[in-house]
Each structure stands twice: as structure tokens, then as C-alpha cells.
C-alpha positions in Angstrom: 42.7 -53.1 37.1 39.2 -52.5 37.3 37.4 -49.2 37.2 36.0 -49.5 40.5 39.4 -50.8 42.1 40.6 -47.9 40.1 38.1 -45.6 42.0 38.9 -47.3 45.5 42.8 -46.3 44.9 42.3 -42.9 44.1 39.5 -43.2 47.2 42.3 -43.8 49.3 44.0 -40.1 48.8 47.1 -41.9 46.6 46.2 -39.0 44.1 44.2 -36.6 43.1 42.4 -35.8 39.9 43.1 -33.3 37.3 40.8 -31.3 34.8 40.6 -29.7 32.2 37.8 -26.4 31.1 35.9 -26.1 28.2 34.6 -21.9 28.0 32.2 -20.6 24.9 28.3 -21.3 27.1 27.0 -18.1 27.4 24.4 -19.8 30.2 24.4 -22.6 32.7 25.8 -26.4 30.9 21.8 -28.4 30.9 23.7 -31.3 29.5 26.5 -33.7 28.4 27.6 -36.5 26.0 30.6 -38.1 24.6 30.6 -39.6 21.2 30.8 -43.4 21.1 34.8 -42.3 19.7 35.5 -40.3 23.0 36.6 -38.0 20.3 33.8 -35.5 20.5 31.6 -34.2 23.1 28.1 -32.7 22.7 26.6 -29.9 25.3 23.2 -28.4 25.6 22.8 -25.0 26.8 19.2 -22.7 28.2 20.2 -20.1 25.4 18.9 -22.6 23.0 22.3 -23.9 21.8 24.4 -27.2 21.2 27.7 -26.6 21.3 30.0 -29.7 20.0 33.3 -30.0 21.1 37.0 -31.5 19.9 38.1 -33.1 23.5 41.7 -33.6 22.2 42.4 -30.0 21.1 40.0 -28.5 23.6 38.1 -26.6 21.7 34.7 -25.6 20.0 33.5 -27.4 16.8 30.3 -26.2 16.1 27.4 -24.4 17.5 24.3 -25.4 16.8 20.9 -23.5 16.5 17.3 -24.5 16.1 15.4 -25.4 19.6 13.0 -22.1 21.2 14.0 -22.9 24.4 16.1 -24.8 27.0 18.4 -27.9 25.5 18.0 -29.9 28.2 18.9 -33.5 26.6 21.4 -34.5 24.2 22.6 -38.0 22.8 24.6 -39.3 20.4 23.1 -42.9 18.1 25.2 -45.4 19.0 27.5 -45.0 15.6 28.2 -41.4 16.2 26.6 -40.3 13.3 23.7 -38.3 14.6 23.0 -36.4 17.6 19.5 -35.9 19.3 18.3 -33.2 21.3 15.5 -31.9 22.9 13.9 -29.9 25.6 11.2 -26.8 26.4 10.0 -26.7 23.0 9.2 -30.5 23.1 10.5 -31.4 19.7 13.5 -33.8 19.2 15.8 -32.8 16.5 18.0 -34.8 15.1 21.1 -33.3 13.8 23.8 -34.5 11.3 27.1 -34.1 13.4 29.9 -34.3 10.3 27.4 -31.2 9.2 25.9 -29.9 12.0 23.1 -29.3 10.1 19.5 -30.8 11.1 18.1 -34.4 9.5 14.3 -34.5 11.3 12.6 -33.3 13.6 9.7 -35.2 15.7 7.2 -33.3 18.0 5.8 -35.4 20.8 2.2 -35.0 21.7 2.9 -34.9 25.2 1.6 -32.4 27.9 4.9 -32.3 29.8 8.4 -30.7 28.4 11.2 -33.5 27.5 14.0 -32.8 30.0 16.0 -35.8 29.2 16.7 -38.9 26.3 19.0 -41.7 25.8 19.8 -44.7 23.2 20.0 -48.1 24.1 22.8 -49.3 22.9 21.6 -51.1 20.0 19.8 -48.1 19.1 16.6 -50.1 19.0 15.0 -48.6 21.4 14.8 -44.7 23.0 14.0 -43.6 26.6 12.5 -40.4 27.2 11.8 -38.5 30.3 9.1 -35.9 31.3 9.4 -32.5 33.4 6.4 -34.5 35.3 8.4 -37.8 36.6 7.3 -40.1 33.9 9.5 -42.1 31.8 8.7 -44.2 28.3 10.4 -46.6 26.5 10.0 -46.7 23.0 10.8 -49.4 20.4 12.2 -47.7 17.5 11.7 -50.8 15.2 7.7 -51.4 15.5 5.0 -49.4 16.5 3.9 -50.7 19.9 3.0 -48.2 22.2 5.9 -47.2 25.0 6.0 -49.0 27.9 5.8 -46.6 31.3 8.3 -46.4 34.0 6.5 -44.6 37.1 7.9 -44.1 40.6 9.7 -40.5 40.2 7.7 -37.9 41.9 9.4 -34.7 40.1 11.3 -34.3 37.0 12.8 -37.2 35.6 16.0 -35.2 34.7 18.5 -37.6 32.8 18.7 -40.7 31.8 21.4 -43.9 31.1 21.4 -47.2 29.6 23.7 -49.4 30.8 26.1 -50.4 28.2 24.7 -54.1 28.0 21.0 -52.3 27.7 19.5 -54.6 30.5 19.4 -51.4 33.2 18.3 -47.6 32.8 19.0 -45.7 35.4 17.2 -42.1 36.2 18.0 -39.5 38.3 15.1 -37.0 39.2 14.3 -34.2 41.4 13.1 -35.8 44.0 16.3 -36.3 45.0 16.9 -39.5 43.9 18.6 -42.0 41.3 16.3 -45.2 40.0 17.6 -48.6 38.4 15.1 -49.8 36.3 15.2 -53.2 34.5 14.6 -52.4 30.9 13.0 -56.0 30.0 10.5 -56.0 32.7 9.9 -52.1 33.5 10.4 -52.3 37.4 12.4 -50.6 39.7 15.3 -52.4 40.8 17.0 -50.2 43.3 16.7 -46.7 44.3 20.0 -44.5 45.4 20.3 -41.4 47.8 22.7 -39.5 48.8 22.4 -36.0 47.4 21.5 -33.2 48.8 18.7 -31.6 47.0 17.9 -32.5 43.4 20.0 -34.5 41.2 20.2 -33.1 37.4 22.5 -36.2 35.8 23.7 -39.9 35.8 25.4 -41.5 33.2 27.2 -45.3 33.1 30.7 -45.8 32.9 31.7 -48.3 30.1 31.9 -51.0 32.8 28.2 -51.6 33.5 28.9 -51.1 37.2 29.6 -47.9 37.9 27.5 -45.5 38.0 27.7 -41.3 38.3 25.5 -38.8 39.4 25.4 -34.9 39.6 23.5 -32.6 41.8 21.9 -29.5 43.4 24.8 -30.0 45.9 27.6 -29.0 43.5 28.7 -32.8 43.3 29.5 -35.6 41.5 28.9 -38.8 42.9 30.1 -42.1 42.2 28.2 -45.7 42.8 28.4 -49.4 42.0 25.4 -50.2 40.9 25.5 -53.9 41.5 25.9 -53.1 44.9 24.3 -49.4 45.2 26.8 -48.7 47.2 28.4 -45.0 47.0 32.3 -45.0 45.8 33.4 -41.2 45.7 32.6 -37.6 46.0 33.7 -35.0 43.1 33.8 -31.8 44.1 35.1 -28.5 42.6 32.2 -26.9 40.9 30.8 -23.7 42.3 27.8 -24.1 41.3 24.9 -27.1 40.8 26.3 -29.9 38.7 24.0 -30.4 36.1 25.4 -32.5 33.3 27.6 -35.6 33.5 29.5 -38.3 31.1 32.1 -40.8 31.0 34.3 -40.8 28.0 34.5 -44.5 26.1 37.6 -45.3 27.8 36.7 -44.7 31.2 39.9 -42.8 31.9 37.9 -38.9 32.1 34.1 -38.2 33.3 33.4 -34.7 32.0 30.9 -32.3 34.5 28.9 -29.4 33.5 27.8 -27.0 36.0 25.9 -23.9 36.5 29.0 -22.0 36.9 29.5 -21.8 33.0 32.6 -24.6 32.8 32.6 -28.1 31.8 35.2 -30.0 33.7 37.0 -32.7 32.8 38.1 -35.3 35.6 41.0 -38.2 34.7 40.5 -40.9 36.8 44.7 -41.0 37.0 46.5 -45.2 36.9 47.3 -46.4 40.5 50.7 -47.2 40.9 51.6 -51.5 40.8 51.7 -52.8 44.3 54.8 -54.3 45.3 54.7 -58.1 44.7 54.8 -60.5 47.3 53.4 -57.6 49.9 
């Protein structure tokens, strides 16, 4: 069955999710990812920290040191060698994650702070968002300069590829989430429904559905073939600011301003009788 048949079940009240807490932050969870493995998970925190964690055992790898400032981006290359971060201090480190220990470090002579980054899958090319709404794509293998994705009006807070690399989506505080289409730079649909800003969005391994986190202590789920909204997560008592789906689709992880990262399994619907 399809994740977002999957999503309609569950929808539908037949059960309810479970999840799981990941405690060590000493301040609010900026932002999330999952290795490509689903075996590790990376989290930025304001105290300047990346913590990376063992989702199996539940339980702190390594803590990271080396930004001045908020973390407010992380991602992992598509082999799940190396992790990038970045945020206040506007330098994106690069960070060995067998080692933890740092491989480069690249300043960007921008006037705005980077608040959010991600890979496309291919690794080829790198999205970056600005504190002032403005998005570039970069090419990784030439030096052409970035191409410019405009429409946010505030803070273009996190960023997703989808997994075949034809869509980024955005989600800013303006309170909405963008679909862009990565060959031709345009906007190809905008989605509301929060309530206030929204911090995060991140693609489920399916292409199609789509999740986003907010000001309003949610998580929200949409297709984004349709941009129609699926499902409400709620639980967090505090602003969801961080969201990922793990490889496999079966758990989307949430971090909040509450200190916790909570982990959500999206549980199996049972098998419809046949013949009814």
C-alpha cells in the first residue's frame, strides 16, 4: 500500500501513532535529518551544537562543536558520508560523520544569515536559503553563478528536494510552503494551512508527500501532486521546528521547541477483507 493510502487509513482514526524521545539539547531542536541508511539522524541546536544520533538504540553518538551561533541547517550528502551544516555565523562546515571531526569549511559572501540547505539527490547541485526570503541553486560541478528562486517574503526557513530532484519545496515565515520546479526556477504551487510561521518541510521517499512544521505546534502532512492537506500531527508543546522522514517511510521524526525530538510510526493498516 501506498504511503499516502497509508496516511488516509491512519486518517480515518483505525490507529493511532506512537513515538519515541530523543533528550541531550540543552536548547530548542533548529533542525533535523536522517542519514540516507535511516540508521542515523543528525540535529542542530541555538547552543551552537550538532548532535548525531543512533535511531535504533536511541541514543547520542556524537556532539559536535565548531559554529558561533545558531545551527539552523543540517544535511547529510547523499552517501552518508558527510554532513553539512550552517547557520548565524554564515559558514557551512562540512563534517566527517564516521569522525565527527570537520573536512572544510566555506564562508558565503552573503549579507543575509543561512537558515537552511539541502542536496539534490545526485549531490550535484545545493540549495541554500537566506534569513531574507531568497533562495539559490548552486551547481556543484561548474562554476555558473546560482540561479535565484524569489517569491518568499520572510525567512526561507528549510528546504527539500524531492527524491527524483525535479521539485524543491520551501517553507518560510510568511507562513507558507513553495514548490519550486528545479529545471525551470518557477513556482509551481504554494500551500497554507499553518497558523503563523512554518520552520520545516521535508519529502517522504515517495515524491508525493510532503511534511511541514510550524509556529502552531504541528506537523502537517500534504500530497504535493495534488497540494492537498492529508493529516495533522500534534503532541508538541511547543513550535515544531524541525522535521524528517526516515528512508523507509515508516517514522517522520519532529523537533520542537520543547527540547524533545519525537519520533512518529506511521503504523501498517490492517488487510481489508476480500471480496467486501
Amino acid at each position: 500500500m501506498g504511503l499516502k493510502n497509508l496516511l488516509a487509513t491512519w486518517g480515518r482514526g483505525r490507529t493511532r501513532p506512537t513515538h519515541r524521545i530523543l533528550k541531550g539539547h540543552t536548547d530548542a531542536v533548529q533542525c533535523l535529518g536522517f542519514s540516507p541508511d535511516g540508521l542515523g539522524l543528525a540535529s542542530g541546536d541555538r547552543d551552537g551544537t550538532v548532535r548525531l544520533w543512533d535511531v535504533a538504540a536511541i541514543r547520542e553518538r556524537a556532539v559536535i562543536r565548531g559554529h558561533s551561533g545558531w545551527v539552523r541547517a543540517v544535511a547529510f550528502t547523499p552517501d552518508g558520508q558527510l554532513l553539512a551544516s550552517g547557520g548565524d555565523d554564515r559558514i557551512v562546515r562540512i563534517w566527517d560523520v564516521a569522525s565527527g571531526r570537520e573536512r572544510l569549511t566555506f564562508p558565503r559572501k552573503h549579507p543575509s544569515s543561512l537558515v537552511s540547505l539541502a542536496y539534490s539527490p545526485d549531490g550535484k547541485n545545493v540549495a541554500l536559503g537566506r534569513y531574507d526570503g531568497s533562495i539559490d541553486l548552486e551547481d556543484l560541478s561548474n562554476a555558473r553563478n546560482p540561479v535565484p528562486l524569489q517569491g518568499h517574503t520572510k525567512s526561507a526557513a528549510s528546504l527539500a528536494f524531492s527524491p527524483d530532484g525535479r521539485w524543491l519545496a520551501s517553507a518560510s515565515h510568511d507562513g507558507t510552503v513553495k514548490i519550486w520546479d528545479v529545471e525551470t526556477g518557477r513556482e509551481r504551487a504554494i500551500l497554507r494551512g499553518h497558523s503563523g510561521w512554518v520552520f520545516a518541510v521535508a519529502f517522504a521517499p515517495d515524491g508525493r508527500t510532503l511534511a511541514s512544521a510550524g509556529e502552531d505546534a504541528t506537523v502537517k502532512l500534504w500530497d504535493a501532486g495534488s497540494d492537498h492537506q492529508i493529516l495533522d500531527l500534534k503532541g508538541h508543546r511547543g513550535y515544531v521546528q524541525a522535521v524528517a522522514f526516515a528512508p523507509d517511510a515508516g517514522t517522520i521524526a519532529s523537533g520542537s521547541r520543547d527540547m524533545t525530538v519525537r519520533l512518529w510510526s506511521l503504523p501498517r493498516p490492517s488487510h481489508p477483507a476480500s471480496g467486501r
